[in-house]
C-alpha positions as CSV (number, residue, x, y, z in Angstrom):
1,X,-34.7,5.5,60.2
2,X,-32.2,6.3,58.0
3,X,-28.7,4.5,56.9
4,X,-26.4,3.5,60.0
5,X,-24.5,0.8,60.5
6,X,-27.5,-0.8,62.4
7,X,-30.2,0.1,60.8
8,X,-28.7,-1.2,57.2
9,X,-29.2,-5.0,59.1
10,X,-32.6,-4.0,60.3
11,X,-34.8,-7.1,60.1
12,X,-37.3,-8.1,57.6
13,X,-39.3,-11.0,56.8
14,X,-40.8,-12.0,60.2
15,X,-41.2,-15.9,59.9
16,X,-42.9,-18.1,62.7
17,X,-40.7,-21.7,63.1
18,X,-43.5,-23.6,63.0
19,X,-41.7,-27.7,63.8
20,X,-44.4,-30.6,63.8
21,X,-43.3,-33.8,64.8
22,X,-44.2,-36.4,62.3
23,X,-44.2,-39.3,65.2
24,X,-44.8,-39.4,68.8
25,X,-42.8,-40.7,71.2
26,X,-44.9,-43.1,72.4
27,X,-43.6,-46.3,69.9
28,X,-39.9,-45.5,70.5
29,X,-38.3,-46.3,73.4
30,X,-34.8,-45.9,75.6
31,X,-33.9,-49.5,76.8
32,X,-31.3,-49.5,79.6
33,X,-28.7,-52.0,79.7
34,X,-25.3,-53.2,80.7
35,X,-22.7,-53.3,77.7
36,X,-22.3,-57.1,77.9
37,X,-25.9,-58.0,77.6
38,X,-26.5,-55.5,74.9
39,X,-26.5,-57.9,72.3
40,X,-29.1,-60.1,73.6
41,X,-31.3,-57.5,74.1
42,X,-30.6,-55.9,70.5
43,X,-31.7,-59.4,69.0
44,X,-34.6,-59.4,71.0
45,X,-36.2,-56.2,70.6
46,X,-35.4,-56.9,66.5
47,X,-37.1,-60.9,67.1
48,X,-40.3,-58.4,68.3
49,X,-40.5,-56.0,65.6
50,X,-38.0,-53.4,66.9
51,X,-35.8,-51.0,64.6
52,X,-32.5,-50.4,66.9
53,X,-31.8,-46.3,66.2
54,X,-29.5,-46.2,68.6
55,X,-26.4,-48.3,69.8
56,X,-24.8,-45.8,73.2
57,X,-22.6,-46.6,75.9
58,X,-25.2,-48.3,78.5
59,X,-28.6,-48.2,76.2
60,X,-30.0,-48.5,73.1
61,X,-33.2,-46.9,71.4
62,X,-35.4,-48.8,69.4
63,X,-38.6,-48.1,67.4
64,X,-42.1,-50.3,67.9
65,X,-44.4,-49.3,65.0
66,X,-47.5,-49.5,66.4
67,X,-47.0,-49.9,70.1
68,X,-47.6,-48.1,73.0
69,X,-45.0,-48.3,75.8
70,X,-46.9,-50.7,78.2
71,X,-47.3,-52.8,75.4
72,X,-43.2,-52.7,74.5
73,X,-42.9,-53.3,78.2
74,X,-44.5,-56.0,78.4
75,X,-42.5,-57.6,75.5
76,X,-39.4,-57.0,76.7
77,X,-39.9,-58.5,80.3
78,X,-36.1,-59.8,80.4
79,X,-33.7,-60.0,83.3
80,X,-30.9,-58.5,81.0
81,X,-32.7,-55.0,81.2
82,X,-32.8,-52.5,83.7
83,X,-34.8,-49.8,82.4
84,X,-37.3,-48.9,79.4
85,X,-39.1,-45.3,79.0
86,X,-40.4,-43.1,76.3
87,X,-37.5,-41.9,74.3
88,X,-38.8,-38.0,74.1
89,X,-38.7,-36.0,71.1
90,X,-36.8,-32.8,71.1
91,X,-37.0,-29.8,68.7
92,X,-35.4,-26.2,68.0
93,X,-36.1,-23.2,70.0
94,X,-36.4,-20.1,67.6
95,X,-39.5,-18.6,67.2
96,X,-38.7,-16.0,64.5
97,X,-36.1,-16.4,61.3
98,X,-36.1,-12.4,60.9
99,X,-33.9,-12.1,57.8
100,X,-31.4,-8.8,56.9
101,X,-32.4,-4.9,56.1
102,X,-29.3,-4.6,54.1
103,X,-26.5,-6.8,53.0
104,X,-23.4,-7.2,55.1
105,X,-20.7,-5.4,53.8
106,X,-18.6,-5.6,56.6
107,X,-17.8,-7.3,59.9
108,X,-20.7,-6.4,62.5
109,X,-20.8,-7.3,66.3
110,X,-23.7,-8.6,68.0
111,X,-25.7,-6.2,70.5
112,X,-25.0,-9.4,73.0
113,X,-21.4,-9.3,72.7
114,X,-21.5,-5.6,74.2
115,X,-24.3,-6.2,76.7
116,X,-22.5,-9.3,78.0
117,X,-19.0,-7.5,77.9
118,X,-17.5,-10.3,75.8
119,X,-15.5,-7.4,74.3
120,X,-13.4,-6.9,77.2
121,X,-12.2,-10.1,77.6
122,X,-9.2,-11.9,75.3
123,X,-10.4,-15.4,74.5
124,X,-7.2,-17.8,75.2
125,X,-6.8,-20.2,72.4
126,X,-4.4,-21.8,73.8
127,X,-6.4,-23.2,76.4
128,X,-7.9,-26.0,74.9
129,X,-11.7,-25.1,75.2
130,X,-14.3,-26.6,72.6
131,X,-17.6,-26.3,72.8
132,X,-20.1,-29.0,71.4
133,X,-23.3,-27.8,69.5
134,X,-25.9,-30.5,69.4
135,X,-28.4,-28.8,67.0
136,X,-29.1,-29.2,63.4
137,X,-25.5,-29.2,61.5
138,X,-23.5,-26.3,60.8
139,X,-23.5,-25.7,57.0
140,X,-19.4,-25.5,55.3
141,X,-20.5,-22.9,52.8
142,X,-20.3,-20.2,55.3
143,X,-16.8,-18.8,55.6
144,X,-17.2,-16.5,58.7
145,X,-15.6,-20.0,60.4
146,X,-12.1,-21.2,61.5
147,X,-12.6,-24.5,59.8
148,X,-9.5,-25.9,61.3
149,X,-10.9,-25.8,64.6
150,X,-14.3,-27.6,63.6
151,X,-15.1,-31.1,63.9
152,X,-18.1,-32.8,64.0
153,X,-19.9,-36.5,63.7
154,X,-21.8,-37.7,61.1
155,X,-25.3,-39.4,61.9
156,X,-27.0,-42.2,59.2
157,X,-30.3,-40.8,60.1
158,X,-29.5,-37.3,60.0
159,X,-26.9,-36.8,57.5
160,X,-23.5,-35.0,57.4
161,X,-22.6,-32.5,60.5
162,X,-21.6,-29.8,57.8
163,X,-24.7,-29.9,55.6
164,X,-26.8,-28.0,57.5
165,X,-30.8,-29.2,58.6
166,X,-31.9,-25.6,58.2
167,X,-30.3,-22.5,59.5
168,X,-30.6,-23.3,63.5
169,X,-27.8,-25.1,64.0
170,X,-25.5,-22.1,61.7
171,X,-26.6,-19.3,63.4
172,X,-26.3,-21.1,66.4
173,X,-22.4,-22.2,66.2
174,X,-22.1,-18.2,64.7
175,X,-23.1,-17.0,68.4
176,X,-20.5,-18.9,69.9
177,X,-17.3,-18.8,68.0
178,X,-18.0,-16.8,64.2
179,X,-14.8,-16.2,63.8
180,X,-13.0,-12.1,64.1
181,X,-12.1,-12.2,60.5
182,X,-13.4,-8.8,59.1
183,X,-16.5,-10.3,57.1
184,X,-19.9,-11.1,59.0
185,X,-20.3,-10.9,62.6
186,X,-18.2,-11.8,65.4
187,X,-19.5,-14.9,67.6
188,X,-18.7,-14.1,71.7
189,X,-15.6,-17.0,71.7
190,X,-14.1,-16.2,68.4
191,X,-12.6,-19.0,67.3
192,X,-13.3,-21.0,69.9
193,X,-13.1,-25.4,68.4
194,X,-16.2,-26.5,67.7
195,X,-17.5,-29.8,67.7
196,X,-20.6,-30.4,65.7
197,X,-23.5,-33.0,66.3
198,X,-26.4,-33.1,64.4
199,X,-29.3,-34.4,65.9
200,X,-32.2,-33.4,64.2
201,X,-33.7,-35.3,61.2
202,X,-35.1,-33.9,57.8
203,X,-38.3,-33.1,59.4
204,X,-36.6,-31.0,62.4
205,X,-36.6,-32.8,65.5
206,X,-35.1,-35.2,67.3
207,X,-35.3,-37.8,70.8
208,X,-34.0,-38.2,73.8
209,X,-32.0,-41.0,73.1
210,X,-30.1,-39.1,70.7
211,X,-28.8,-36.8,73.2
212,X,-27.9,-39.0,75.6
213,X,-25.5,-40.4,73.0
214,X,-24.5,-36.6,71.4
215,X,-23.1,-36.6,75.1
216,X,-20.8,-39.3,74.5
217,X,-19.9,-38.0,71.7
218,X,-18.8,-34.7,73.0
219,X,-17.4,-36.4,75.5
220,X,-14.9,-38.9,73.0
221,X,-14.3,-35.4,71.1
222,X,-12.8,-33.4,74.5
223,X,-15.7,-30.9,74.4
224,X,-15.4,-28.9,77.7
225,X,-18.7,-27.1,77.1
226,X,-22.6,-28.8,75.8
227,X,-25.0,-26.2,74.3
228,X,-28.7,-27.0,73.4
229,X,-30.5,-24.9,71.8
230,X,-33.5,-27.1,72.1
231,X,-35.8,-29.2,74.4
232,X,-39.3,-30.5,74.8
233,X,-41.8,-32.1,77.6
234,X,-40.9,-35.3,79.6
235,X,-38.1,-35.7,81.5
236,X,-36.0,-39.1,80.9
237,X,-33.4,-41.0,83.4
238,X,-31.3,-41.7,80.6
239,X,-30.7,-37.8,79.5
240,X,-30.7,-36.7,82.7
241,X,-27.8,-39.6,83.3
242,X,-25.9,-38.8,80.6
243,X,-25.7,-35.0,81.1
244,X,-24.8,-35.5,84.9
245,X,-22.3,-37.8,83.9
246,X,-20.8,-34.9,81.7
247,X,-21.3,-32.3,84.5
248,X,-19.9,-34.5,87.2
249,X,-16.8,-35.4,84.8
250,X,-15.9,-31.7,84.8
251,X,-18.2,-30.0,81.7
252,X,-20.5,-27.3,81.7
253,X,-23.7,-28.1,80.2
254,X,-26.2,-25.6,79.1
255,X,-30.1,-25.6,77.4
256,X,-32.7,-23.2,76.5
257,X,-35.7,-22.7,78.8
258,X,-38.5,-22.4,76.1
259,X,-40.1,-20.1,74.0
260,X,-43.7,-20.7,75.0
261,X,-43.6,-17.2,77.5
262,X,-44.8,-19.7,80.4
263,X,-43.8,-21.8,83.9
264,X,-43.8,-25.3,81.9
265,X,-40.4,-27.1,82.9
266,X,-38.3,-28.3,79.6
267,X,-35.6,-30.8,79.1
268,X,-33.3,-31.1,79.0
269,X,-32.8,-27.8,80.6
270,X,-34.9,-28.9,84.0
271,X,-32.4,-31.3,85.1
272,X,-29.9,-29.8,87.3
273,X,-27.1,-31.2,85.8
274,X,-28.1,-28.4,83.3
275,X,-27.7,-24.5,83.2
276,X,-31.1,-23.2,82.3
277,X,-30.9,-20.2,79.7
278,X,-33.2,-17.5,79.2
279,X,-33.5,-15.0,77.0
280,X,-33.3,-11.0,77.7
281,X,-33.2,-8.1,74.9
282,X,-31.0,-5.4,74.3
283,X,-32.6,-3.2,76.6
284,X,-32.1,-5.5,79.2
285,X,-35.4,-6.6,79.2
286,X,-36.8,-10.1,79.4
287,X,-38.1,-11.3,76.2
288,X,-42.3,-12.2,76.4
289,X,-41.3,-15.3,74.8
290,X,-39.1,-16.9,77.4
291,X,-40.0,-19.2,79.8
292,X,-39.8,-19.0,83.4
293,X,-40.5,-22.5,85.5
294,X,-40.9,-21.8,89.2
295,X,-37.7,-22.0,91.3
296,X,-38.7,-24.9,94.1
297,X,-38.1,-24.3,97.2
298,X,-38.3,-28.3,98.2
299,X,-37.7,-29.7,101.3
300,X,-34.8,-30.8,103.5
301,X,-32.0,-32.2,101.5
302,X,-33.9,-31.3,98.4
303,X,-33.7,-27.5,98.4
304,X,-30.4,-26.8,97.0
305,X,-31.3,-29.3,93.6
306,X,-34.8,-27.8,93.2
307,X,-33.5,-23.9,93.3
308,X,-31.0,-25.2,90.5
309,X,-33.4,-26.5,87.9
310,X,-35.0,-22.5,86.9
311,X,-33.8,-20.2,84.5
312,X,-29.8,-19.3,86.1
313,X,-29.0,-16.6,84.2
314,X,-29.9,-14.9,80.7
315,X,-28.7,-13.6,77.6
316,X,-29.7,-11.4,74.5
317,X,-31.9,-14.0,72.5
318,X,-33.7,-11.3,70.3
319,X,-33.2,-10.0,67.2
320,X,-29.9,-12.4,67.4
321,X,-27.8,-11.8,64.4
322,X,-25.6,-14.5,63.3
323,X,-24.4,-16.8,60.4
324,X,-26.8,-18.7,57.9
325,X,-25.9,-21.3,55.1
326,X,-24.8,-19.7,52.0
327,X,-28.0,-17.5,50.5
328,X,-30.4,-18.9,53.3
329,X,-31.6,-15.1,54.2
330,X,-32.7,-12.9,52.2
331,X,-31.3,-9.4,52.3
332,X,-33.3,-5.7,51.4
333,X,-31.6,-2.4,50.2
334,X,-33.7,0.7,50.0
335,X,-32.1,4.1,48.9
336,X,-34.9,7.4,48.5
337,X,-32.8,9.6,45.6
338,X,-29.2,9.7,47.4
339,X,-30.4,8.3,51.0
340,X,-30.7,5.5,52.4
341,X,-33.5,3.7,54.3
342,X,-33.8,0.7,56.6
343,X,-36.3,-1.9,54.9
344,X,-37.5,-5.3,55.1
345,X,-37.3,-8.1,52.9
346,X,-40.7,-9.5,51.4
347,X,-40.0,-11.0,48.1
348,X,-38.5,-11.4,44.6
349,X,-35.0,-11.0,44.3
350,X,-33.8,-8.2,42.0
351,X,-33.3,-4.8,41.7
352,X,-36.0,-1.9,40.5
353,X,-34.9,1.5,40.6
354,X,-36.7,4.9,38.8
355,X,-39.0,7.4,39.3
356,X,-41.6,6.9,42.0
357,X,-45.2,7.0,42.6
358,X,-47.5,7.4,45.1
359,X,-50.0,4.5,44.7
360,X,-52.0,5.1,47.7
361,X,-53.8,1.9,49.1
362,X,-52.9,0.2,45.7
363,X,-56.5,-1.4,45.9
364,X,-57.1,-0.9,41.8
365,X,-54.7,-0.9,39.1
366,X,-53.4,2.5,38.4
367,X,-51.9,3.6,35.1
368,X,-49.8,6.1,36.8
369,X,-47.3,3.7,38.5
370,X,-46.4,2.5,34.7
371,X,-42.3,2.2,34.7
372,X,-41.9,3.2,38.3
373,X,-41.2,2.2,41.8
374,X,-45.0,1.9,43.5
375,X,-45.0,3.6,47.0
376,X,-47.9,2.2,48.8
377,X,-49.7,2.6,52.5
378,X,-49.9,-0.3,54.3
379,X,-54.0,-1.1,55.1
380,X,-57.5,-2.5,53.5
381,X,-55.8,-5.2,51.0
382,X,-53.3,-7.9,51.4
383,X,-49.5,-7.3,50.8
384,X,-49.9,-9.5,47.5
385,X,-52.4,-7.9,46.0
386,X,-50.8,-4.2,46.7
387,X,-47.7,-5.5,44.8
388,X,-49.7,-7.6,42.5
389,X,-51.8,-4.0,41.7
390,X,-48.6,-2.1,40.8
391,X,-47.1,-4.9,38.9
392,X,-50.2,-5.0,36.8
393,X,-50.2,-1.4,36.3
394,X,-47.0,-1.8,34.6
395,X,-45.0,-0.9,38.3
396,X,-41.5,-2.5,38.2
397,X,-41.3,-2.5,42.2
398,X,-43.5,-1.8,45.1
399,X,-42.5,-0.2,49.0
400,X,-45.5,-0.8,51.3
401,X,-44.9,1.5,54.6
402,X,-46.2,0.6,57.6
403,X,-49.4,2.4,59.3
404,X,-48.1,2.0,63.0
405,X,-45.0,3.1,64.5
406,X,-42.0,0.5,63.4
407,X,-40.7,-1.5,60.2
408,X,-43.2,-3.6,58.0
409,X,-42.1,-6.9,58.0
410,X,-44.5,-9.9,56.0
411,X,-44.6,-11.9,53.1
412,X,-46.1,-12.0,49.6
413,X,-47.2,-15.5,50.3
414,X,-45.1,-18.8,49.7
415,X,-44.5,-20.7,46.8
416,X,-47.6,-20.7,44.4
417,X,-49.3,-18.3,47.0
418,X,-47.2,-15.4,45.9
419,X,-48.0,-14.7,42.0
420,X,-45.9,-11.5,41.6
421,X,-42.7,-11.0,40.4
422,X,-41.4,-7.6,41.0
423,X,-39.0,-6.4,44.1
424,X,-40.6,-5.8,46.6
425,X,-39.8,-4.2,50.0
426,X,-41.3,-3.2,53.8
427,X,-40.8,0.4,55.0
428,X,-41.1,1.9,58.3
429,X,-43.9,4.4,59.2
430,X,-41.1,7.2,61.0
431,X,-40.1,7.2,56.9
432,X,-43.2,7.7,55.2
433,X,-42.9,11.6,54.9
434,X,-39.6,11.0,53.4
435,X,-40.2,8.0,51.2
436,X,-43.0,10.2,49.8
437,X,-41.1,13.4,48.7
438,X,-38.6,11.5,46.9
439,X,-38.7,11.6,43.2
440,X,-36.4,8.5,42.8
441,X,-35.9,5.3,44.6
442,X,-34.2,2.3,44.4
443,X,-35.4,-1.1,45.9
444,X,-33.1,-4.2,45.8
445,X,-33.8,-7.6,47.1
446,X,-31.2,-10.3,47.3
447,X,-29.7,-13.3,49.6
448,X,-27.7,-13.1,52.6
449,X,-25.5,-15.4,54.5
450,X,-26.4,-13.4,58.0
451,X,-29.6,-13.3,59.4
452,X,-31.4,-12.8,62.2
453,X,-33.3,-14.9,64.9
454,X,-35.1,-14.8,67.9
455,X,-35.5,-17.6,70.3
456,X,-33.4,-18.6,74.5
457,X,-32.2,-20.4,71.3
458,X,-30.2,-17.5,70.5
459,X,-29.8,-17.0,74.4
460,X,-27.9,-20.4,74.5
461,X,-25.2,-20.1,72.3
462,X,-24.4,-16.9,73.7
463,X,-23.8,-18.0,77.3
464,X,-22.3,-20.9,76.0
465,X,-19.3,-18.6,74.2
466,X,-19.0,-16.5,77.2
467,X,-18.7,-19.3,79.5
468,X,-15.7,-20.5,76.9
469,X,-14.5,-16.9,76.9
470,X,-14.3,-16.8,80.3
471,X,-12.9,-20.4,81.0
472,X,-9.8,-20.0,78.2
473,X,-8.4,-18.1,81.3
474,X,-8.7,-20.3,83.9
475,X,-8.3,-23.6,82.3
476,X,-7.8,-25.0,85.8
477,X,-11.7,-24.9,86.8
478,X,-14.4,-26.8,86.3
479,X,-17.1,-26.3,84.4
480,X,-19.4,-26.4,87.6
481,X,-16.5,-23.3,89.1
482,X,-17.3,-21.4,85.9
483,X,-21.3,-21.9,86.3
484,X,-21.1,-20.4,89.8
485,X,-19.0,-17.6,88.6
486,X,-21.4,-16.7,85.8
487,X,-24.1,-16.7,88.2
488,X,-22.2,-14.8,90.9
489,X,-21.5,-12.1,88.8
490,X,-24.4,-11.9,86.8
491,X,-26.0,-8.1,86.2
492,X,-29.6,-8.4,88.1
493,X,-32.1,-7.5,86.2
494,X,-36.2,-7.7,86.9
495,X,-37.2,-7.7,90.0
496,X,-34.1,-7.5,92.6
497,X,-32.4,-10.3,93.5
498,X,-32.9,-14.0,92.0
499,X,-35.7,-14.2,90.3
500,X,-37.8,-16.7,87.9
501,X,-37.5,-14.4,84.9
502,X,-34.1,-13.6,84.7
503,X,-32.6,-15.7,87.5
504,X,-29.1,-14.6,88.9
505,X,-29.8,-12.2,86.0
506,X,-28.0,-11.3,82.7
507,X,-24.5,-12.7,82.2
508,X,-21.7,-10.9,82.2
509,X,-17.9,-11.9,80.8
510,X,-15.7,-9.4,82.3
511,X,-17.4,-9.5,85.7
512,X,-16.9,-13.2,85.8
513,X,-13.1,-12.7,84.6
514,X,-12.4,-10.1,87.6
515,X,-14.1,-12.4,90.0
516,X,-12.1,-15.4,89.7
517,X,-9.3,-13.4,89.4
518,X,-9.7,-11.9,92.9
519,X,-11.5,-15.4,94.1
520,X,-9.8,-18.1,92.2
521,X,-12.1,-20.9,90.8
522,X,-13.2,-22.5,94.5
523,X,-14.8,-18.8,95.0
524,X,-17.5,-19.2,92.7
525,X,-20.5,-20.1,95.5
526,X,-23.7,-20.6,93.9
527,X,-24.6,-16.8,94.6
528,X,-25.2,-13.9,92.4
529,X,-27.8,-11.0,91.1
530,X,-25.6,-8.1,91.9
531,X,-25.5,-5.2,90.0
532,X,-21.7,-6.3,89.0
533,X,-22.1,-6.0,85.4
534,X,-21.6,-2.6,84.1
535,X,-20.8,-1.8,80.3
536,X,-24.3,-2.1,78.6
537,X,-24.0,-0.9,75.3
538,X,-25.4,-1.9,71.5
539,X,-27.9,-2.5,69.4
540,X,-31.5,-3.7,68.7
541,X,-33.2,-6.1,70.1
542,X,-36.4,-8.7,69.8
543,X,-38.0,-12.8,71.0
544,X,-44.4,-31.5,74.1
545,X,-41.4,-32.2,71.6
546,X,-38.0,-31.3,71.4
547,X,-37.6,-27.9,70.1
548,X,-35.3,-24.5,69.4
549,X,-35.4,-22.0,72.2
């Protein structure tokens, strides 16, 4: 595995996303009403104990401490009021935060942008097209962005748009539109105007209700295009009424289907107002994590909405790299004497570089490793207490390879967990032979604003930008016209024809762009799964509430 341009952003630290929601939905609740009663029903719900979150076009949300939804029902028995349900929570849909190999030193491209053939097609600035990302925030410290083309709304419950909630919501908006600037990566719209909503609070999640009015939102700002890199359980008139009002106004809304690898229906990607996303990998396979609800079949008039409300078409979703907030990854260097190595993060930034030693299974302290760079199997002990072995032997940094075929990725433990302080590094086990008959090394560990992610969070984004890409040339259809199309020219993948995994299959720019050329935007029938794609190239690849995909 040794230096390419690829392999220097190999990823490391392998980090599960692990969201849980501090509330249930069960005390807040979506309360349906006409504009000019609102205020009754706001003075209301506060004369019963309710804290109003949210003030929309046509409802408000409202929090009971205490009560359970038949109870809040039964308070709220008034004329004035047309509706009240559970206002859902939402989350993020990334199951891994795989930081960098190496730092970025130059601008890289996505394997997705390839395998979707987002590089054959010119994105049309002049068209108009924005794209709303209703995530976490997009962080201003990272400059791989066209700034003037970014707005966003600030929130009093979640903060600023621009100070990011985590990296989610930055490596998101990098997948659509990073810009083509020669630092970083290259998003598959580059460019494209963002607007940026930021629904999730400190603890990383969100409701239903704030949605529903993040749709408004991008509707006031002239988004064209809704991504959602998120979802949960429980379906809700309210979100489902506010996305359909988007759809039916022209937009193109898209959501991740799930990273739990099974049929469970999410929202808001199940309603089929909404383009369901899943996630493939480079080798244009479907990732295990992604989730595949059953395609309906229905009855009578029903058939055509049920067959809409599965997974349409996918994208790559693993091993996504993409844009973090300033220092949020953490980057690893390895060079053997004059070579370099792909590695993986683990922890403690700094740089050790020297002589090296063998250090075996590092189970004991060894006086041997005294001033040099600890090279140590993988097996027996922790990770800590390899590193904490060498350190204590007087090492100055530690490589662990890996005993099965692959990179190492882990952790020395976080916070107070991890009591070393030395570099220290993951190796593959194709390097071992290598690594072992060099005489020198050097190890560096350091911060990154790239990183990478897995997640039909990662998926999302992507189709979003191609569906931008695409639509910058025919500004003249609607986002419905440009579903079709995507779907209609989708490269089929899994088993032939439509299927639950894949759908229509994996989305393809260029194949889109020829097809409405020949067809126009009326020709984009809600067809699809030939093998129209072509052009597969690049890369490696990976994979209740509210959540990222």
């Amino acid at each position: 595995m040794k230096y390419n341009k690829l392999s220097t952003i190999a990823t490391a630290t392998l980090l599960a996303m692990g969201f849980t929601a501090a509330a249930t939905a069960s005390d807040r609740v979506i309360i349906q009403v006409d504009n000019s009663k609102k205020g009754v029903v706001k003075a209301l719900a506060k004369q019963l104990g309710g804290d109003v979150k949210v003030d929309a076009d046509g409802f408000i949300a409202a929090q009971f401490t205490g009560k359970t939804l038949s109870e809040i029902k039964g308070l709220l028995n008034n004329p004035h009021i047309k509706l009240i349900e559970a206002d859902e929570i939402r989350k993020p849909m990334a199951i891994y935060n795989d930081d960098l190999g190496n730092p970025m030193v130059e601008q890289l491209t996505p394997y997705a942008v390839y395998q979707s053939q987002a590089n054959l097609v010119n994105f049309n600035a002049g068209a108009g097209m924005k794209v709303c990302v209703i995530d976490s925030g997009l962080d201003r410290s990272n400059v791989d962005f066209d700034w003037g083309n970014i707005t966003g709304d600030n929130d009093s419950g979640t903060g600023s748009w621009d100070v990011a909630g985590g990296p989610h919501g930055t490596h998101v908006a990098g997948t659509v539109g990073a810009a083509d600037n020669g630092v970083g990566v290259v998003g598959m719209a580059p460019g494209v105007a963002m607007h940026i909503i930021k629904v999730f609070n400190a603890e990383g999640w969100g409701y239903s209700s704030d949605l529903a009015y993040a749709a408004q939102k991008c509707t006031a700002a002239g988004a064209n295009i809704i991504t959602m890199s998120l979802g949960g359980g429980g379906a809700n008139s309210t979100e489902s009424n506010a996305f359909a009002t988007f759809t039916n106004n022209g937009g193109l809304v898209l959501a991740a289907a799930g990273n739990d690898g099974n049929s469970v229906r999410s929202y808001p990607a199940g309603y089929p107002s909404v383009m369901m996303i899943g996630a493939n990998d480079a080798n244009n396979n479907i990732a295990d994590f992604s989730q595949f609800p059953s395609c309906t079949t229905g009855k009578g008039k029903n058939v055509t909405t049920d067959e809409k409300i599965c997974v349409e078409v996918t994208a790559g979703g693993v091993d996504t790299l993409s844009t973090y907030p300033a220092d949020g990854a953490t980057s690893s260097s390895l060079y053997a004497a004059s070579t370099a190595y792909a590695s993986s993060a683990m922890e403690n930034a700094g740089t050790a570089s020297g002589s090296t030693y063998f250090m075996g299974l590092a189970t004991a302290t060894d006086s041997g490793a005294a001033g040099k760079v600890c090279v140590i199997d993988r097996g027996s002990i922790s990770f800590h207490d390899k590193v904490k072995n060498c350190e204590n032997s007087g090492g100055i940094g530690a490589v662990i390879i890996n005993n099965e075929a692959g990179m190492l990725y882990g952790t020395l433990g976080e916070g107070s967990a991890n009591t070393t302080s030395i570099p220290a590094a993951g190796a593959a086990l194709e390097d071992r032979s290598a690594l072992l008959a060099a005489s020198s090394m050097t190890v560096t560990i350091d911060s990154s604003d790239y990183g990478y992610m897995s997640g039909t969070s990662m998926a999302t984004p992507a189709v979003a930008g191609v569906a931008a890409l695409v639509w910058s040339n025919f500004p003249s259809c609607t986002g419905t016209e440009i579903r079709n199309a995507l779907k209609a020219t989708a490269q089929d993948a899994g088993a032939a024809g439509k299927d639950v995994y894949f759908g229509y299959g994996i989305v393809k720019a260029k194949a889109a762009y020829d097809y409405l050329s020949v067809n126009g935007c009326a020709g984009g029938g809600d067809t699809g799964g030939g093998d129209t794609g072509g052009g597969d190239s690049g890369g490696s690849c990976k994979g209740g509430p509210r959540k990222c995909g």
